[in-house]
N, C-alpha and C positions, 0 to 999 in steps of 0.2 A: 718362720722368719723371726730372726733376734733381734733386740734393741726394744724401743717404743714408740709412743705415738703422741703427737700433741695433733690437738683438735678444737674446732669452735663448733657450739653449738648455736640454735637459735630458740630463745627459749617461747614460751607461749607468750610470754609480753611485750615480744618484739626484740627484746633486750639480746644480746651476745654474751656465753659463756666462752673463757679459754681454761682448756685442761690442757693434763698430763694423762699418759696411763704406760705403766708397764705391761699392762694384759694384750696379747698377741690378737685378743678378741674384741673387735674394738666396740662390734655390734652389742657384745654382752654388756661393756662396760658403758652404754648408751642406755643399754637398757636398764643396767644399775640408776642411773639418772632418772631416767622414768617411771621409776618404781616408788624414788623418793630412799633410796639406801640410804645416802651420801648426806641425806639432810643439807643444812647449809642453802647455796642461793639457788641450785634449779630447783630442789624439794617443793620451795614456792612458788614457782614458773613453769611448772608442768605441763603440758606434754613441750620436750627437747624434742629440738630434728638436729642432723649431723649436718653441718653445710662445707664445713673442710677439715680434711686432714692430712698428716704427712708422718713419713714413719722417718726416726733418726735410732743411727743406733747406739746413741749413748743417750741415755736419762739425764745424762747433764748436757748436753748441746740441748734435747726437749726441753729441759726445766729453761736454759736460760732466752731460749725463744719464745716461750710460752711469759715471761716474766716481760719482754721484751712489747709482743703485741698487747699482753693485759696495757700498757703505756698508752698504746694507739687512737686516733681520735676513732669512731663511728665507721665514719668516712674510710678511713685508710686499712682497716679492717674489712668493710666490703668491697675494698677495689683486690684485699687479697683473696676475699672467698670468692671473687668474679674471676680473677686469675688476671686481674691487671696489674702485673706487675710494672708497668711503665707509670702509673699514675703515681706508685708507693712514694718518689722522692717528694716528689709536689703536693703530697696530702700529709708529708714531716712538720710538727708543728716548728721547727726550724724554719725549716723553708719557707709556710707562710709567715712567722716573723719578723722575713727581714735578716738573718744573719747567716743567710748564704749568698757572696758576695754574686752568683749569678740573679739572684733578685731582687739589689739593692738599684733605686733607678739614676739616672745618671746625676750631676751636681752640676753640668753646663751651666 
């Protein structure tokens, strides 16, 4: 299979990683994480689990999805590893602030 992979982890502290990886292996490159290769922030959060992933096949649609959910609150990150995809607009920091005119409330 071509293209790559972007993927979250979950690291030992609870916390959430997002990657990228070109390697068709996605298993290996998890296990690169758990080894501590990659240094940087799982090295100190170890042991990773994989909780989602998705393969695109261009590195640059990954990259800029991956740049996209690193933005994301907590919240709207697990409603994607839970596969709720209904919840994603309502958990938009947009949305909860008010400047999406469907939940601004009325001025009667």
């Amino acid at each position: 299979m071509d293209g790559c992979w972007f993927y979250i982890l979950r690291c030992a502290d609870g916390s959430y990683y997002v990657g990228t990886s070109r390697s068709q292996d996605l298993e290996t490159r998890i296990s690169q994480h758990n080894q501590g290769i990659f240094g940087g922030y799982t090295a100190k959060r170890r042991p990773v689990v994989l909780v989602y992933s998705a393969h695109f096949a261009s590195i640059i649609d990954a990259i800029a999805y991956e740049r996209q959910v690193k933005g994301w609150s907590r919240a709207k990150k697990e409603a994607l590893i839970r596969g709720d995809l209904d919840a994603l607009p309502g958990l938009s920091k947009s949305y909860r602030s008010g400047r999406n005119p469907a939940s601004t409330p009325d001025n009667n």
